[in-house]
C-alpha positions as a Markdown table, in Angstrom:
| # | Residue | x | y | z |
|---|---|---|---|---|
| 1 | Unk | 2.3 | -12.6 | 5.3 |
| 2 | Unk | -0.7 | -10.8 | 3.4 |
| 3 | Unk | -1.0 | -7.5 | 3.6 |
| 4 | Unk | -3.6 | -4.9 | 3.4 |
| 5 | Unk | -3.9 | -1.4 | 2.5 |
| 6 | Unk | -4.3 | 0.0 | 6.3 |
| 7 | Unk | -1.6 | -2.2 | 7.7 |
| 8 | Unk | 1.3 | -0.8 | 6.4 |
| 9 | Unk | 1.2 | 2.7 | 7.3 |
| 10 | Unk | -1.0 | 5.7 | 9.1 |
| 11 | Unk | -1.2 | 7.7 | 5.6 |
| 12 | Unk | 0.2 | 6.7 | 1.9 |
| 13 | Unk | 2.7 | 4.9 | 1.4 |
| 14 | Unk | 6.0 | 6.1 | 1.6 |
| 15 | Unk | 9.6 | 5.5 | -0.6 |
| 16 | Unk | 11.8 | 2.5 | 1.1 |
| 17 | Unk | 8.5 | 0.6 | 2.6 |
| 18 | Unk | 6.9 | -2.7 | 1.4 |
| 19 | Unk | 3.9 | -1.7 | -1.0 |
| 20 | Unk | 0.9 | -4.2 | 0.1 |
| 21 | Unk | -0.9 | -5.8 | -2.8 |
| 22 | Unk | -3.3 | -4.6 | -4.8 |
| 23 | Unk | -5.3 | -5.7 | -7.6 |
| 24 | Unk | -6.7 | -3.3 | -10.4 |
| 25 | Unk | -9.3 | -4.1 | -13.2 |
| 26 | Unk | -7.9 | -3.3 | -16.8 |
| 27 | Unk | -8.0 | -2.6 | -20.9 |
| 28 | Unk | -5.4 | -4.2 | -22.4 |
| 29 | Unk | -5.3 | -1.9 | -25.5 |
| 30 | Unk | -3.0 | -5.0 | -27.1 |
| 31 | Unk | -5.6 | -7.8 | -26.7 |
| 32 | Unk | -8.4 | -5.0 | -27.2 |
| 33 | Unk | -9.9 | -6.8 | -23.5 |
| 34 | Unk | -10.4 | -6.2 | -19.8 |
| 35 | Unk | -8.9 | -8.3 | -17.4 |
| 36 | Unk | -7.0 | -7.9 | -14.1 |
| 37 | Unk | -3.9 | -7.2 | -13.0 |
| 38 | Unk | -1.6 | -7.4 | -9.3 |
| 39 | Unk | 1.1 | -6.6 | -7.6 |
| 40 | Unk | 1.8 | -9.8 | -6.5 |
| 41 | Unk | 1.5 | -11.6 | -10.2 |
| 42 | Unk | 4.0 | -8.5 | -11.1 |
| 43 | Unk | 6.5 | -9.6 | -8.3 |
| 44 | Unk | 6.5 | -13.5 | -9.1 |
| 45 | Unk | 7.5 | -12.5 | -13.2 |
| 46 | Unk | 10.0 | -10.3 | -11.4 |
| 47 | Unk | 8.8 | -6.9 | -12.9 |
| 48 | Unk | 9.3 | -3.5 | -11.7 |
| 49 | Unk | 5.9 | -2.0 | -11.5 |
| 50 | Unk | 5.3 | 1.9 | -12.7 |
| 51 | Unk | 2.2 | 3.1 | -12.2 |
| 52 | Unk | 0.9 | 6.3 | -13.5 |
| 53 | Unk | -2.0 | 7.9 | -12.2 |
| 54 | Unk | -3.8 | 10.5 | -13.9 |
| 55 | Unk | -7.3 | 12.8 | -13.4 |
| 56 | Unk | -9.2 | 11.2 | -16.1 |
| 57 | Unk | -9.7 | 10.0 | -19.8 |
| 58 | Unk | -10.8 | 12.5 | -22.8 |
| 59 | Unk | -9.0 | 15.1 | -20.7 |
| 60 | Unk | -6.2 | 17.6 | -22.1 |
| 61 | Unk | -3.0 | 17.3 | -20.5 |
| 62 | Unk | -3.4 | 13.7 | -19.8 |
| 63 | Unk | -4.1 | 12.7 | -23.9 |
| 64 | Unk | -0.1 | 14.1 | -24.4 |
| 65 | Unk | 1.2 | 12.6 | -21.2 |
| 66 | Unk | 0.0 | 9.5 | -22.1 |
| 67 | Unk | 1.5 | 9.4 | -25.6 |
| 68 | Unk | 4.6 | 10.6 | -24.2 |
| 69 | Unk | 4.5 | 7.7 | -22.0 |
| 70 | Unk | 3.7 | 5.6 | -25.2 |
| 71 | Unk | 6.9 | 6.6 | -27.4 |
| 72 | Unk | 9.0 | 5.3 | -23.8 |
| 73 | Unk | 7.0 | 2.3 | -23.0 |
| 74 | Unk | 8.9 | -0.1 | -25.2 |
| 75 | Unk | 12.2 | 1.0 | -23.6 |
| 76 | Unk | 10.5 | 0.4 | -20.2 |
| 77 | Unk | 9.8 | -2.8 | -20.6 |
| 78 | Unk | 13.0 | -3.6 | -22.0 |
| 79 | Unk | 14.1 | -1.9 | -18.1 |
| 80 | Unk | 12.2 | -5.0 | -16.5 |
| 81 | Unk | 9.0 | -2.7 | -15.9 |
| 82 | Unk | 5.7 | -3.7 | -16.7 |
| 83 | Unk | 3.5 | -0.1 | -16.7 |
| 84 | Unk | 0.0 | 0.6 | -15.8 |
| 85 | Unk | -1.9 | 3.7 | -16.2 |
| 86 | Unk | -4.6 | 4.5 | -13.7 |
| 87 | Unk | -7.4 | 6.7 | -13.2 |
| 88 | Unk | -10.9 | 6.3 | -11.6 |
| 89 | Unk | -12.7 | 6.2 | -15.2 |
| 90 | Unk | -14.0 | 2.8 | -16.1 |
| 91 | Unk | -12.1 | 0.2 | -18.4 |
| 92 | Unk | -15.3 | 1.3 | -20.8 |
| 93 | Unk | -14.4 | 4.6 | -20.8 |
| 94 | Unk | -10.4 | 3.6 | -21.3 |
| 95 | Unk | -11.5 | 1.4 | -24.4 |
| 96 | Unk | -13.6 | 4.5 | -25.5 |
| 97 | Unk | -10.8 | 6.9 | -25.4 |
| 98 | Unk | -8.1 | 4.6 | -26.9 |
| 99 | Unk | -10.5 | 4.6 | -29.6 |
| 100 | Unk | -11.4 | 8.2 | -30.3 |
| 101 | Unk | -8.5 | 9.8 | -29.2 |
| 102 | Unk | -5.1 | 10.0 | -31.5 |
| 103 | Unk | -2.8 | 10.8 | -29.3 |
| 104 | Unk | -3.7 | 7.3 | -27.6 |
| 105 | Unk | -3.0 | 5.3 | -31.3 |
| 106 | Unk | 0.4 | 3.5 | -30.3 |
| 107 | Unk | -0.5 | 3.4 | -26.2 |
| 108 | Unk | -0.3 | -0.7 | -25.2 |
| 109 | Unk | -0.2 | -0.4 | -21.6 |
| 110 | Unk | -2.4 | -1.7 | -19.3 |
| 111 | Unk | -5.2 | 1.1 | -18.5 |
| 112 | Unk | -6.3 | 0.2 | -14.9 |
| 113 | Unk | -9.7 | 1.3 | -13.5 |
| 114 | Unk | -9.4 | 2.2 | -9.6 |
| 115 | Unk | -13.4 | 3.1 | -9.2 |
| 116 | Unk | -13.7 | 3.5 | -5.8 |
| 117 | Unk | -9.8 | 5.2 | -5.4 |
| 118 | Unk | -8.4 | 2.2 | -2.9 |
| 119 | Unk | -5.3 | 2.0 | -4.7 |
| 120 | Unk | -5.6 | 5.5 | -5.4 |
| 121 | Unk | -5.2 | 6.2 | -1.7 |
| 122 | Unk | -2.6 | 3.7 | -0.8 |
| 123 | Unk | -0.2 | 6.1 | -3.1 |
| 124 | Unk | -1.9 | 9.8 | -1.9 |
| 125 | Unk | -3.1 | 11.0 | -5.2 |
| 126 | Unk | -7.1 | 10.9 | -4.4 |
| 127 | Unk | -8.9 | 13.8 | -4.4 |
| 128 | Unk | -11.7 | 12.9 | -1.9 |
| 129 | Unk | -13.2 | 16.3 | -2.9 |
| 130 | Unk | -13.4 | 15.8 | -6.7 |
| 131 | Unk | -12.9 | 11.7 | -7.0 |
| 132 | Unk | -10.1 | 12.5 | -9.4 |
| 133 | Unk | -6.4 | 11.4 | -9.2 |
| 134 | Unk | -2.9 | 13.7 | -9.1 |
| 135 | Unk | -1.0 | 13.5 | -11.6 |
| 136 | Unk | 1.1 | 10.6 | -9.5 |
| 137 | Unk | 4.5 | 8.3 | -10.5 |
| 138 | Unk | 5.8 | 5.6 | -8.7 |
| 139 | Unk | 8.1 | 3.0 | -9.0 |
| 140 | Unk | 8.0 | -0.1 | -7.3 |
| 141 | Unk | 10.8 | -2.7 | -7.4 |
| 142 | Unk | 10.1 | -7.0 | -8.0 |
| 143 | Unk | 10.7 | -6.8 | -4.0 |
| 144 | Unk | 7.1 | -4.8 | -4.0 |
| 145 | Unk | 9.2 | -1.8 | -2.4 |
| 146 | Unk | 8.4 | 1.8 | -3.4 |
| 147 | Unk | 11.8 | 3.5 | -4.7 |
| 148 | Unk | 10.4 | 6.6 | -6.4 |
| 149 | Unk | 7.9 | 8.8 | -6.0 |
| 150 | Unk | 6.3 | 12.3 | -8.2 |
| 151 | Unk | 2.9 | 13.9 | -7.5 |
| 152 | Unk | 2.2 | 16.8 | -9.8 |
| 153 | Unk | -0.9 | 19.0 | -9.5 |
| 154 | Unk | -3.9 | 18.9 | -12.5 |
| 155 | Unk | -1.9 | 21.3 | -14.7 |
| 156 | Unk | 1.7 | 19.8 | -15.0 |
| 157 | Unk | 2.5 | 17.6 | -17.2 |
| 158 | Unk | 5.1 | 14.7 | -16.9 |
| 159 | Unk | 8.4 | 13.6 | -18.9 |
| 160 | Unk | 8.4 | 10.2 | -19.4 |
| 161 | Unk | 11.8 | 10.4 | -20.7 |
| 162 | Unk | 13.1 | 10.9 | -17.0 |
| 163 | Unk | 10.6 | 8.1 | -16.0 |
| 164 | Unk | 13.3 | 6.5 | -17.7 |
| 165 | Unk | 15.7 | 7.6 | -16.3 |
| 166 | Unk | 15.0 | 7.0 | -13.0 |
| 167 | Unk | 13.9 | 3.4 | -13.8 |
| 168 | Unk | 17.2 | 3.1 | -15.5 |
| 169 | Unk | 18.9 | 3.9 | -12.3 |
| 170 | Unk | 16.9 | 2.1 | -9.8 |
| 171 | Unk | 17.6 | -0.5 | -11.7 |
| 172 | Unk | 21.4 | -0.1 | -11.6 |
| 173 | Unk | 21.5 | 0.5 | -8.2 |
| 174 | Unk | 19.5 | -2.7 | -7.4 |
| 175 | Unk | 22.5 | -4.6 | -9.1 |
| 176 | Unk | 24.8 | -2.7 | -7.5 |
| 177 | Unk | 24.1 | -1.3 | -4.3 |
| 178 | Unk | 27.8 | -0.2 | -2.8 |
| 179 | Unk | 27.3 | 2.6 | -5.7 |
| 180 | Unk | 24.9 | 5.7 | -6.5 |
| 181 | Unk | 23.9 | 7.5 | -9.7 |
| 182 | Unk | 25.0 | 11.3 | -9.4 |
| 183 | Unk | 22.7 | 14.0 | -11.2 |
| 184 | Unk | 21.2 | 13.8 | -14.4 |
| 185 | Unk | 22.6 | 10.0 | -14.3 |
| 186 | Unk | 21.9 | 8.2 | -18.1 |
| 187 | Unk | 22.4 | 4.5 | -18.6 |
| 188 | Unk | 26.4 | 3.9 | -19.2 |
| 189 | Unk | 27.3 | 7.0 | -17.4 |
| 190 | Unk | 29.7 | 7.2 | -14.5 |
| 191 | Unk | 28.1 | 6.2 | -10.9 |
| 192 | Unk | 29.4 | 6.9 | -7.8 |
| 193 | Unk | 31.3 | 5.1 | -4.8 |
| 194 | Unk | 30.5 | 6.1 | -1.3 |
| 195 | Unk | 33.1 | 6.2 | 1.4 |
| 196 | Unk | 35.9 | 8.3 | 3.3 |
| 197 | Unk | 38.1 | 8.6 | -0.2 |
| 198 | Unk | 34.9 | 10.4 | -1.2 |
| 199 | Unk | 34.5 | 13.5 | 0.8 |
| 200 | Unk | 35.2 | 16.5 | -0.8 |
| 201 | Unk | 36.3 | 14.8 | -3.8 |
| 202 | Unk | 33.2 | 13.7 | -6.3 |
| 203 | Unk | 34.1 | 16.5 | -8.6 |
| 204 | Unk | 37.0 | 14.3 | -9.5 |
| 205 | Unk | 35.6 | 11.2 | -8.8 |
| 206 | Unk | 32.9 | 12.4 | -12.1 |
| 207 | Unk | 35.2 | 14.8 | -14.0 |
| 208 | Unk | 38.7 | 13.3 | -13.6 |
């Protein structure tokens, strides 16, 4: 069944439901073009879906998050992730500041344009007040449900390293859901096994 944005809930969209479609207009910094991109195209090639909203381009704290998120994408693709950067700037103004802006030389994301903030709203980072975006990350799984969730205010910055991370373990726990990743949880590390034999006992369950 289609779905639309004001079907699926009374405010944003919340971790563990069904994320309805959406389509955004985008510069592909790799083909140097704009184009289109959705949800549901993501969900037949069996990608995770990251998006990472931001206030806007030629901005401060969003040119080093945005390289940050550059030196990681390669490793989250390799995760089964595709990864799309949004704001409410135009795909001009994305192919502008790819351009002019340094910090942006190695980004080959997907920059998507959300003018009007629809999808913007769906995930609760529009400021209706300024027309600008929280610093918003979310993680949505080839099922199109939402697993993760981080809204920061204008002035803090994001790690994209523990973007990772918490890919990395969404994915594990996908593929294996009897377990759970404990606490600062890397790829190859030691997960954990819920049940009776459990209680009072993960300390040894990790460190024994």
């Amino acid at each position: 069944m289609e779905h639309h944005y004001d079907d699926c809930c009374y405010g944003p969209i919340q971790v563990g439901q069904e994320v309805p479609d959406f389509e955004l207009e985008i510069y592909d910094p790799v083909q140097h073009d704009f184009g289109k991109i959705s949800l549901a195209e993501l969900k037949k090639r069996n990608k995770w879906t990251v998006l990472v909203f931001y206030p806007a381009d030629f901005t401060f704290v969003c040119s080093t998050e945005l390289a940050d998120l550059a030196d990681e994408y390669d490793n989250l693709t390799a995760a089964g992730a595709e990864v799309i950067t949004v704001s409410t700037d135009t795909v001009y103004t994305h192919l502008a500041w790819k351009r002019e802006e340094k910090f942006l030389e190695k980004a080959k994301y997907p920059m998507g344009a959300d003018r009007n903030g629809e999808v913007s709203r769906l995930f609760g980072v529009y400021n209706e007040e300024s027309g600008l975006d929280l610093r918003g990350t979310f993680i949505i799984s080839p099922a199109g449900v939402l697993v993760a969730s981080e809204i920061n205010f204008y002035n803090v910055g994001r790690n994209a390293k523990e973007l990772l991370r918490k890919l990395q373990a969404s994915v594990y726990v996908a593929a294996h859901p009897d377990e759970a990743c404990p606490a600062r949880w890397e790829q190859g590390s030691g997960t954990l096994t819920p049940g009776p034999k459990l209680v009072g006992k993960v300390y040894d369950a990790l460190k024994g």
